[in-house]
N, C-alpha and C positions, 0 to 999 in steps of 0.2 A: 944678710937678707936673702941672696940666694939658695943659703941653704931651709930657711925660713919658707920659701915661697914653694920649694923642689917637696918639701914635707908635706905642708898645701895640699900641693897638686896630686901626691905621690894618694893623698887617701879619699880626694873627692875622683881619681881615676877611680880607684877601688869601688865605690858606691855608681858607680855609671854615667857619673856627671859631664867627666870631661876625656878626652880621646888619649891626646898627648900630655906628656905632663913635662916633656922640653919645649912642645912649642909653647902651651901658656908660660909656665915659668921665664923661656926668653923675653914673651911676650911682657909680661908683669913687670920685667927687669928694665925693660926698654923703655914701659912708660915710665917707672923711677927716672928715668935717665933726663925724661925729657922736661920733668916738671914731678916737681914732691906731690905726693898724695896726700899727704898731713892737713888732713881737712880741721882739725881741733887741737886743743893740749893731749896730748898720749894718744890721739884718734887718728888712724892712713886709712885711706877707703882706698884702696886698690883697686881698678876694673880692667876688665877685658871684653872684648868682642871678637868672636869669628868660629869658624868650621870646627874649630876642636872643641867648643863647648856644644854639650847637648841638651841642656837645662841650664834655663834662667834660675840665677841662685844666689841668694846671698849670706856669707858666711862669716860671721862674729867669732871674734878669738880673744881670750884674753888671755894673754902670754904669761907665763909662770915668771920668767924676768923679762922685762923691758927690752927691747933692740935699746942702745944710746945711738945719739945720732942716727938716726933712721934716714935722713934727707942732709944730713952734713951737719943739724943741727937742733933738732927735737926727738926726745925720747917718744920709743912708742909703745906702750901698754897692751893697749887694744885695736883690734885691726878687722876694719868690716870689709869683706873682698866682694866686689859686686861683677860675677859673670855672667854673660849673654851672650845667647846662640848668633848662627848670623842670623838667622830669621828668628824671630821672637812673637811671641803672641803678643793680639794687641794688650790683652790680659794682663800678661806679666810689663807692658812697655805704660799700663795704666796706674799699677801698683807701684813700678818706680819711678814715675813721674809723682804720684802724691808721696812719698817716703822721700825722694832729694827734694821737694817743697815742705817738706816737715821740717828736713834737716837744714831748711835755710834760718831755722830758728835756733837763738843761741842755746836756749836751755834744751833742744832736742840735742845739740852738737854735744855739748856737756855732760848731759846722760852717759851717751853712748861713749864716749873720751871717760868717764870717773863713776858712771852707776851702777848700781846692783845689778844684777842678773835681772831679777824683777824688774827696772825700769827699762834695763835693753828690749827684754822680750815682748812688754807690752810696746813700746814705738815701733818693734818691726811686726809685730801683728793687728796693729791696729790702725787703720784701712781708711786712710782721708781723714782723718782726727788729729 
């Protein structure tokens, strides 16, 4: 998973996203530690908060193979990483307030854990629906 998260980081640095890509990676690795992400069947929603992100972002992967055991105990397919600056616009803190209230739905969880491209992109572009 380290190397998983180090890769991450290594190409939203490159795009301007984020500062360091050991501190989130430690970062990333530490929440694993403290409590699985595995919010669905083959779905981790990763997050982060603080000074090394520069943009609110959320970023969808669908792994070419699976992590096994991703948290000691569930494979992971797809992996939605959700980062936040330390100060965030209310904008971006509005968007993912209605998107983790989408996702308290099972067939949203579903989707994003086992759907098409098509059905990821429209739940993360479609705004309070």
């Amino acid at each position: 998973m380290h190397a998983l998260f180090v890769c991450i980081c290594r190409h939203l640095q490159s795009k301007g996203i984020i500062r360091s890509v050991d501190l989130l990676a430690k970062e990333l690795l530490a929440r694993e530690v403290s409590g699985s992400t595995v919010i669905a069947d083959h779905l981790a929603n990763p997050h982060a908060q603080g000074p090394f992100v520069d943009e609110c972002v959320l970023f969808y992967l669908r792994l070419s193979r699976p992590v096994p055991k991703w948290d000691g105990l569930h494979e992971v397919s797809r992996v939605l990483l959700t980062l936040i600056p330390q100060n965030p616009s209310m904008e971006d803190l509005q968007y993912l307030r209605d998107l983790y209230r989408r996702m308290g739905g099972e067939r949203v969880l579903d989707l994003l854990g086992t759907g098409s491209i098509t059905d990821v992109r429209q739940i993360l572009t479609t705004e309070g629906k």
